[in-house]
C-alpha positions in Angstrom: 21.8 -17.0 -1.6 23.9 -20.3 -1.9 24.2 -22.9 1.0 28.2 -21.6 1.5 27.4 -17.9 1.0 24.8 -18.1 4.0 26.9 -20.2 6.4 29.5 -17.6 6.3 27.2 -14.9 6.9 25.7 -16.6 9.9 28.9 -17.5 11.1 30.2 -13.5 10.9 27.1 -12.9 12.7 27.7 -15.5 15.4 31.4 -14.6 15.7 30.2 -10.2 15.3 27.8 -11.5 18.6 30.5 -12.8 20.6 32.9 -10.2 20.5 30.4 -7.9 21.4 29.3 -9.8 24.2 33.1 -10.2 25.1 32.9 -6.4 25.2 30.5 -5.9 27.7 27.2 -5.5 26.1 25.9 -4.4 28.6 27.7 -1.6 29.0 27.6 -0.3 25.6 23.1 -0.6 25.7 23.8 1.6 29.0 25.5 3.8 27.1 23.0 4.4 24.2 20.0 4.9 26.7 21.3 5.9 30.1 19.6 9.2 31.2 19.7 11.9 34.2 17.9 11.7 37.2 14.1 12.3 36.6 14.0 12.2 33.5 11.5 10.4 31.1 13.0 7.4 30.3 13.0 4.0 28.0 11.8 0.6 28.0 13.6 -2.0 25.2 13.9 -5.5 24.5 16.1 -7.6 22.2 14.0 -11.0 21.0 16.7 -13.6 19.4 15.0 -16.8 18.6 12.1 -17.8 20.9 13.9 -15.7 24.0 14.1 -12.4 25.4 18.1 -12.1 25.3 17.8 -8.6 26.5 15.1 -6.5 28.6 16.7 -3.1 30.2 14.7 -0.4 32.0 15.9 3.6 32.1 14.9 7.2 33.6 11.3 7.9 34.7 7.9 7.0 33.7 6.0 9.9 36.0 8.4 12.8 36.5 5.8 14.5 39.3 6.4 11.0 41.6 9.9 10.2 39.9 8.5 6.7 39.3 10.9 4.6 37.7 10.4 2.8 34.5 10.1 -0.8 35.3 9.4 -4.2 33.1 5.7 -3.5 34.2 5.8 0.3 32.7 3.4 0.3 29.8 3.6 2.7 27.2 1.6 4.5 24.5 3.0 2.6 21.0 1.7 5.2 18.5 1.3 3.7 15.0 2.9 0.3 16.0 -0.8 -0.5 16.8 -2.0 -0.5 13.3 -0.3 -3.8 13.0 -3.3 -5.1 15.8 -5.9 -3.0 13.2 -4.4 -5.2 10.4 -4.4 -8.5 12.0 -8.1 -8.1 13.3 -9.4 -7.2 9.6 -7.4 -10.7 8.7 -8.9 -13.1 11.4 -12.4 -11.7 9.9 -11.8 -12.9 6.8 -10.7 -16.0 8.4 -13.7 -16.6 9.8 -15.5 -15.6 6.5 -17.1 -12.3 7.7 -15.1 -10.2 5.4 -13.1 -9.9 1.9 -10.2 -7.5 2.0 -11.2 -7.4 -1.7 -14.5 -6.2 -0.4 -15.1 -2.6 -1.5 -14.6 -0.2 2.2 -18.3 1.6 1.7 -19.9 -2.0 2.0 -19.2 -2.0 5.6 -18.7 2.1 6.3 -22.2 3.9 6.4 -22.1 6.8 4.0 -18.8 6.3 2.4 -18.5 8.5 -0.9 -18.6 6.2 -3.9 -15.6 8.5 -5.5 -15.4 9.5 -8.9 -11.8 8.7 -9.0 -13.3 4.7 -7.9 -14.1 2.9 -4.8 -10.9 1.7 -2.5 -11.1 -1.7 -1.2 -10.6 -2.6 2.4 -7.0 -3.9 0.9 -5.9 -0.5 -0.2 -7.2 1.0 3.1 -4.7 -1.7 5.1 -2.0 -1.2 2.6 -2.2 2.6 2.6 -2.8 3.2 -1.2 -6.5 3.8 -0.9 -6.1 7.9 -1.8 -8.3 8.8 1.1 -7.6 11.9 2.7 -5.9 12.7 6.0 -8.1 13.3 8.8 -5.4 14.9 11.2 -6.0 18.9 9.8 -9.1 18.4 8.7 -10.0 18.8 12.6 -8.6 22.3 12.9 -11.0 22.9 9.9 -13.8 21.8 12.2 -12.9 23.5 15.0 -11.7 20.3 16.9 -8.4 20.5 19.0 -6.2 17.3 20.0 -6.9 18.2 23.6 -10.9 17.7 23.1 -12.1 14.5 23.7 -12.8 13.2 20.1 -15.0 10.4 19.3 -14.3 7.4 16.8 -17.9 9.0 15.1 -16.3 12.5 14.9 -13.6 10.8 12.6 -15.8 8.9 10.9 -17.8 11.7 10.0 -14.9 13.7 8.7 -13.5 11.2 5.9 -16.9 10.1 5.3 -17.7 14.0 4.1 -14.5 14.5 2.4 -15.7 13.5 -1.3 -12.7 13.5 -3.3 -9.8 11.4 -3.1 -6.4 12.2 -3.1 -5.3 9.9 -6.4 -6.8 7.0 -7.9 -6.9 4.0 -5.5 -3.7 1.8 -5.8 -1.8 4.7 -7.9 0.1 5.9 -5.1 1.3 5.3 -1.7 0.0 7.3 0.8 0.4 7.0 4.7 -2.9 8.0 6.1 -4.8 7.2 9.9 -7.8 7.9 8.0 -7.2 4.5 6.8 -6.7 2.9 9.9 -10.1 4.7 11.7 -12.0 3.2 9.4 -10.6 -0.2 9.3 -11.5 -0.3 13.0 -15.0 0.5 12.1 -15.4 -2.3 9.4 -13.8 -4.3 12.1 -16.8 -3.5 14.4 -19.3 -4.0 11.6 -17.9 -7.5 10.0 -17.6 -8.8 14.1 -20.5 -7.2 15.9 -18.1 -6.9 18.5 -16.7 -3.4 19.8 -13.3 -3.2 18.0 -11.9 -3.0 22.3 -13.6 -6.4 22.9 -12.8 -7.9 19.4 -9.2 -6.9 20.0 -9.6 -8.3 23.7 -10.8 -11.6 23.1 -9.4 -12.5 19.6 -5.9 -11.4 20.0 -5.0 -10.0 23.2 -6.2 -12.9 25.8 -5.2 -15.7 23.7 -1.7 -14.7 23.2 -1.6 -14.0 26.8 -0.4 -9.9 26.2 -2.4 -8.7 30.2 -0.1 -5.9 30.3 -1.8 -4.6 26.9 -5.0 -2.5 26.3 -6.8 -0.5 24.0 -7.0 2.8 25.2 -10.4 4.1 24.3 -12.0 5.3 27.5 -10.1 8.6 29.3 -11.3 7.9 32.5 -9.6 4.2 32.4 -7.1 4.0 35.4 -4.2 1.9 33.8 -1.9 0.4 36.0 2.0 1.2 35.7 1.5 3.5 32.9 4.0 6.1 31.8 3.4 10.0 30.6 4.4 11.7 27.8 6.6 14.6 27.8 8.4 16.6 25.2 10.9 18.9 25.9 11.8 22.4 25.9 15.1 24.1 26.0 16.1 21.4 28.5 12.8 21.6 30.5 10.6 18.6 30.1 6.5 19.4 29.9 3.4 17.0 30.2 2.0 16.5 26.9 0.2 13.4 27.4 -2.9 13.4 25.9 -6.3 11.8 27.4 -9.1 13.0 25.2 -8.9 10.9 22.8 -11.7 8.0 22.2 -10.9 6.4 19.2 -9.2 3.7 18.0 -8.1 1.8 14.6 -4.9 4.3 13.9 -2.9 3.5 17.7 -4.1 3.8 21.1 -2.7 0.7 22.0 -0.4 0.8 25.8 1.6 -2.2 26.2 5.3 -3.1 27.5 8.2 -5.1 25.9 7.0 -8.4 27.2 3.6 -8.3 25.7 5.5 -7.1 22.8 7.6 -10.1 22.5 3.9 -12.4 23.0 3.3 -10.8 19.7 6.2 -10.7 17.9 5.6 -14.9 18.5 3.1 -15.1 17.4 3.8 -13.6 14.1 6.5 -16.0 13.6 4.6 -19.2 15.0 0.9 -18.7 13.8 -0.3 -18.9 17.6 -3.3 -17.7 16.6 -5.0 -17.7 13.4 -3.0 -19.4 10.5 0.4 -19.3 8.8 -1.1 -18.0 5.5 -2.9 -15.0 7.8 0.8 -13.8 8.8 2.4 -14.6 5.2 -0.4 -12.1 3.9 0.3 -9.7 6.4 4.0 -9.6 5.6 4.1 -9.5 2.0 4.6 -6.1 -0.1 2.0 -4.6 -2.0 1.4 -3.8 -5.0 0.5 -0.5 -7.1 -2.0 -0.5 -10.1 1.4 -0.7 -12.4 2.6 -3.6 -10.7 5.3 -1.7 -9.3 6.4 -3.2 -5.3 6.5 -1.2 -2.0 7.5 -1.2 0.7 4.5 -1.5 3.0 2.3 -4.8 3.7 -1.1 -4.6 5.5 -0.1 -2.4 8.9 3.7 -3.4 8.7 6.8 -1.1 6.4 10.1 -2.7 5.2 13.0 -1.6 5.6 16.9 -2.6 4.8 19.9 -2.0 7.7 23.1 -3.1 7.1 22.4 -5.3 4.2 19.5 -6.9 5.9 15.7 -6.7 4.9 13.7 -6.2 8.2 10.1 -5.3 8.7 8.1 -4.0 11.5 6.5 -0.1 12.4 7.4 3.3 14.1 5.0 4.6 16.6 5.4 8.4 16.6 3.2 10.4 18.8 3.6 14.5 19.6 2.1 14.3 22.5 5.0 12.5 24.2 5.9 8.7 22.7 8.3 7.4 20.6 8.3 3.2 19.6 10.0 1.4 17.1 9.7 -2.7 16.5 11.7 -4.5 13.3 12.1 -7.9 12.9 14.7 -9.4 10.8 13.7 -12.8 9.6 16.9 -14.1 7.7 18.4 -14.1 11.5 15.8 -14.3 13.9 16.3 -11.3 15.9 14.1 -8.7 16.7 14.3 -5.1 18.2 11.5 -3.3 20.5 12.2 0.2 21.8 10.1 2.5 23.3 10.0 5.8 25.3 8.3 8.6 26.8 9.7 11.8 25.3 9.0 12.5 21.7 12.3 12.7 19.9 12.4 12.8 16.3 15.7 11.7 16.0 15.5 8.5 17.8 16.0 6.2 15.0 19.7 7.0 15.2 20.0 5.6 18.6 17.7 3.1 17.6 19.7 1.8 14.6 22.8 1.7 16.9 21.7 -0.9 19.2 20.6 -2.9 16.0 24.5 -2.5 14.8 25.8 -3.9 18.5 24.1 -7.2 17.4 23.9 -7.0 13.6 26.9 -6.1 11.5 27.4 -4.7 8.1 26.5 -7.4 5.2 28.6 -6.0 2.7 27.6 -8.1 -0.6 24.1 -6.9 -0.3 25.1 -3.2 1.3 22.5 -1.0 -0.3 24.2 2.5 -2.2 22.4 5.9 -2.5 21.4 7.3 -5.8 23.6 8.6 -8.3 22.3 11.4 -9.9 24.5 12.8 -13.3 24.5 16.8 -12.8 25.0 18.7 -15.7 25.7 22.5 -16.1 23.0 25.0 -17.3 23.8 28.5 -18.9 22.5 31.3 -17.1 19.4 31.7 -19.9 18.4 28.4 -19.4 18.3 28.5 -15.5 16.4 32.3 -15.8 13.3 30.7 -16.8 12.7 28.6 -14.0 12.2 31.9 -12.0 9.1 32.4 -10.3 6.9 32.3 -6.9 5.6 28.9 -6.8 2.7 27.7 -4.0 1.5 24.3 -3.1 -2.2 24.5 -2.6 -3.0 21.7 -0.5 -0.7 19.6 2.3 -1.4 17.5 4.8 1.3 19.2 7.4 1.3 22.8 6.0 1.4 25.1 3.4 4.2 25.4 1.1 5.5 28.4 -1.2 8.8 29.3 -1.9 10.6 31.7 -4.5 12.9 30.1 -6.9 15.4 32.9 -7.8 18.8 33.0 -9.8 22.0 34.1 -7.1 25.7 34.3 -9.1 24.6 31.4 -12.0 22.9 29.5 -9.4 19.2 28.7 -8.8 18.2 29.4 -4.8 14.7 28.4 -3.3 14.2 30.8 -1.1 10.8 31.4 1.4 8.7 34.2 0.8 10.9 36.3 2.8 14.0 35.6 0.9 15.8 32.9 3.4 17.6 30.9 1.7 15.9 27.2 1.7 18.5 25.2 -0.5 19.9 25.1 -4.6 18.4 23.3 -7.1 21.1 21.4 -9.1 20.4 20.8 -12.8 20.3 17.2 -13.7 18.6 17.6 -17.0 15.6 17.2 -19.0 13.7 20.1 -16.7 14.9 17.9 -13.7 17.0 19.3 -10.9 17.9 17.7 -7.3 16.7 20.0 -4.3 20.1 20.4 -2.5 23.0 18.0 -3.0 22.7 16.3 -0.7 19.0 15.7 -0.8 17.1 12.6 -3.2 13.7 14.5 -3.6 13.9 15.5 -7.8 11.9 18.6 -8.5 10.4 18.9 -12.3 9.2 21.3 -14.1 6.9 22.1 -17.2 7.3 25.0 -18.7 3.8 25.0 -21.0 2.6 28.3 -22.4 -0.4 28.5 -20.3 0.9 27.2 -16.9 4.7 27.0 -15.4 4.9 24.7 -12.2 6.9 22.0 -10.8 6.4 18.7 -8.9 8.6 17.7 -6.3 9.1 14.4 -5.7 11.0 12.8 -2.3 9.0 10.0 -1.4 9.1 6.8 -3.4 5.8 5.6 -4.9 4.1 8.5 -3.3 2.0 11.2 -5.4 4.6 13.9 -6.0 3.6 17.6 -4.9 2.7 19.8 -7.6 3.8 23.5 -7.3 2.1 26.0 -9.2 3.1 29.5 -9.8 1.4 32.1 -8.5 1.6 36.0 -8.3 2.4 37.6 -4.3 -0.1 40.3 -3.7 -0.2 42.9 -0.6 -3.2 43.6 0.0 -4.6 47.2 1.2 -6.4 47.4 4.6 -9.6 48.4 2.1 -9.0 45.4 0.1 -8.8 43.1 3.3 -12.2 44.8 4.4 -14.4 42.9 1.7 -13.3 39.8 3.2 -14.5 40.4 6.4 -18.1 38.5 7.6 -19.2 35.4 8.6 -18.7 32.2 6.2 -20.9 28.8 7.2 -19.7 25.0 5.5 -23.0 23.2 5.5 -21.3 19.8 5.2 -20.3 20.1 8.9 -22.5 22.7 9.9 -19.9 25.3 11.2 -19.1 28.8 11.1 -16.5 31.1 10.5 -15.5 34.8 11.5 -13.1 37.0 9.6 -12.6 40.2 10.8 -10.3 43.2 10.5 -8.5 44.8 13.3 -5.9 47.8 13.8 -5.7 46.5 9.6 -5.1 42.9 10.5 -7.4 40.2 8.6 -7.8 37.2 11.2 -9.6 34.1 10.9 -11.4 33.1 13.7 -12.3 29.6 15.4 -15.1 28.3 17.6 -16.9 31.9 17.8 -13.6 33.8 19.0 -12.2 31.6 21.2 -8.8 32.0 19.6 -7.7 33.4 16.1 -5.2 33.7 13.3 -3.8 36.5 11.3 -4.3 36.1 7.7 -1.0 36.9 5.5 -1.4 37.9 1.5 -0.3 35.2 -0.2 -2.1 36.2 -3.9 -4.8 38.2 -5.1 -8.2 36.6 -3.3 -5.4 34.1 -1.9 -4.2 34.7 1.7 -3.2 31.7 4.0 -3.5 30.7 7.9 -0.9 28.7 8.8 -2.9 25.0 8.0 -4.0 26.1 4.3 -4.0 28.7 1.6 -7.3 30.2 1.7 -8.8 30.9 -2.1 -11.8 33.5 -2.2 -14.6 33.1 -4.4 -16.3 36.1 -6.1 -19.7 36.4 -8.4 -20.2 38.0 -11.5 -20.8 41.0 -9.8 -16.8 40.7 -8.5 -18.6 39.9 -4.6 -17.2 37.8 -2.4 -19.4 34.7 -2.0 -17.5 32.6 -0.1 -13.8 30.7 0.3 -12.7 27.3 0.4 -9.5 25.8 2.3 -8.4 22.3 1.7 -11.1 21.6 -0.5 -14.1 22.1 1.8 -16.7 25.5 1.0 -17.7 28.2 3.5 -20.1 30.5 1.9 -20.7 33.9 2.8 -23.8 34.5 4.9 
């Protein structure tokens, strides 16, 4: 950008500012955040230059007391604390205790050397390592989010998980898995607890005393708020206290503290400017090709402006988002106690109050050329396709030719979207959706991959055959199946001609649905059934892991 070019931009910002000041501000924040008597609430900040410009308070932080959020409130910030994860691993190699071109299994006992090749402790902080989420793996093991669940539970998990989800630095892929273990090799390169390393490296020296690392669920924590989601208009506690590990979030803190930090990423207040440069700067994929994610920070673009920072999203009840746009100096910090997943909306609207529109650099959607297919050519996409493995949940859908048109529909023929041909076996899911699905059409195999994400591994969808199965034909899968890996057991058992899979010796259970023939599903994972020569069943796997038959 040229000298003149940026003056005028600053000075449509400057000129943007006043007006909106002249238009009472204040009033228009209220507006965007105000909320009803008892009810959870917000905290937010606006950090212009080296000053708070704007700190406002809203609704409740405890609805049983109808305690007010305050300044002092402190909140749960979700994934927002992986920047913290980042910065530790950093300062280590600082201090020459660590390489983050160091291969991860050098500092994490019992780390699979993979056959697909060995992630670095770079890929792990840049999220392109290809190790597997944790998160449903703990259903698998019987663990629920309300248990308390140690940092060596976790551990344990990914460090039994033996293949990897793509070649390390192929894709992107957002994973906490990556950030558990960081805080491990943080633990291992210091000698320190990753609390007291985080304590006494970065927390007391930039002078955050509002902000801790929640890793003990007995901790009284002064001033702090409760999650809450809510429920046809009802708000419920969903806060949750079991949980004893750390790397991936955990961290409680309150706009103030927030703006220590956000200092100290611009000023080098600890550590060293080229610490926070190498933080801040994109990565890059094995084909050279840019994303958008640093170590523990994401980029973005709003209103012609490159910003970066994180989203903290957590279910059980809080909702933070920080970005920081360097080309003016201003940075946003929101955060709340009721999960809402469509908070970014409000959240970008304070950002426009303060930031308007650069329209020489306004960024424009994709342009994808459709093209018209006869109805012979569309017929042969037909077919019941099923994505074997998801982080989230299973996927399988019906692709099915309506009046010329090609519908995805689920397995019980609602109606999902169209897929619009753009050409070349490529087709956009929905028009008004980005995510391209493809398919190959070989002899052997017909399946598709659908691709939504950018620089992430797309799904593949392969075809497979829906099967009801008979109440005899559900009775060989009945018994007990045991994964020696993790040393645990499960039950299936038919009742009243119901198949259901059962977890922690009964305690609660799942119906099993046909999905295929030997394939059925729970709502986490298909489930494939193995059988021997003999045409026995010897066992299952879901998500990769084996329970034999015992």
């Amino acid at each position: 950008m040229n000298r003149i070019a940026f003056i005028f931009i600053l000075s449509s910002f400057c000129l943007a500012t006043n007006f909106a000041s002249s238009q009472d501000l204040d009033s228009q924040i209220d507006k965007l955040y105000q909320v009803n008597t008892n009810e959870p609430g917000f905290s937010i900040a606006v950090y212009k230059g080296d000053k708070i410009i704007v700190e406002k308070q809203y609704g409740s932080s405890h609805l049983d007391y109808n305690i007010p959020v305050t300044s002092e409130t402190v909140f749960d910030i979700g994934s927002i604390a992986k920047q913290f994860t980042a910065a530790a691993i950093l300062l280590l190699e600082n201090q020459g205790k660590l390489s983050i071109k160091d291969p991860a299994y050098k500092y994490i006992d019992n780390l699979p050397r993979y056959k697909k090749g060995n992630p670095t402790i770079e890929q792990l902080l840049n999220q392109t390592s290809g190790i597997k989420e944790v998160d449903p793996y703990l259903e698998i093991c019987d663990i629920h989010w309300r248990d308390y669940i140690r940092q060596s539970m976790l551990v344990n998990i990914i460090t039994n998980i033996e293949e990897l989800h793509f070649t390390p630095g192929e894709y992107f892929y957002y994973s906490n898995a990556n950030y558990i273990l960081l805080a491990s090799i943080v633990e291992k390169a210091s000698g320190m607890s990753f609390e007291d390393y985080l304590q006494t490296t970065i927390l007391e020296p930039l002078n955050m005393h509002h902000t801790i690392l929640n890793v003990d669920v007995y901790r009284t924590i002064p001033n702090r708020a409760i999650g809450y989601t809510v429920d046809e208009g009802q708000f419920y506690k969903t806060h949750q206290y079991g949980l004893y590990f750390a790397g991936d979030g955990q961290i409680i803190t309150n706009p103030e503290d927030m703006f220590q930090w956000h200092k100290n990423i611009k000023n080098s207040t600890i550590g060293t400017p080229e610490i926070w440069k190498k933080m801040f700067s994109k990565a890059r994929l094995n084909d050279g090709t840019i994303i958008n994610f640093g170590l523990g920070v994401e980029f973005e673009t709003h209103n012609g402006y490159e910003a970066m920072g994180f989203d903290g999203m957590i279910s059980s009840g809080f909702v933070s988002k920080y970005l920081y746009f360097p080309e003016l100096d201003i940075a946003f910090f929101t955060t709340q106690n009721t999960f809402d997943w469509d908070f970014k909306d409000r959240f970008f609207k304070l950002i426009d109050l303060y930031i308007p529109p650069n329209k020489e650099t306004e960024n424009k959607s994709h342009d994808h050329k459709r093209i018209k297919l006869s109805r012979q050519a569309l017929k042969k996409y037909e077919g019941s396709y099923l994505y074997y493995y998801n982080d989230v949940d299973r996927k399988a859908n019906n692709i099915k030719l309506v009046d010329d048109q090609l519908h995805v529909l689920t397995l019980d023929g609602d109606k999902i979207t169209e897929l619009i041909p753009l050409g070349n076996h490529k087709f956009l899911f929905g028009e008004d959706d980005n995510a391209v699905v493809t398919f190959n059409l070989s002899e052997n195999e017909k399946q598709y991959t659908y691709d939504e994400l950018e620089n992430e591994k797309p799904w593949v969808f392969k075809t497979f055959h829906p099967y009801g199965h008979s109440e005899k034909e559900l009775k060989e899968y009945e018994g007990h199946y045991f994964n020696k890996t993790f040393q645990i057991s499960k039950k299936l058992q038919l009742e009243n001609g119901k198949l259901y899979y059962y977890y922690r010796n009964g305690a609660w259970k799942y119906e099993m649905n046909s999905l295929s023939e030997d394939v059925l599903e729970i709502p986490i994972s298909p489930v494939e059934f193995i059988r021997n020569n003999n045409d026995e069943i010897e066992g299952f796997k879901i998500m990769g892991l084996l329970f034999e038959k015992i």
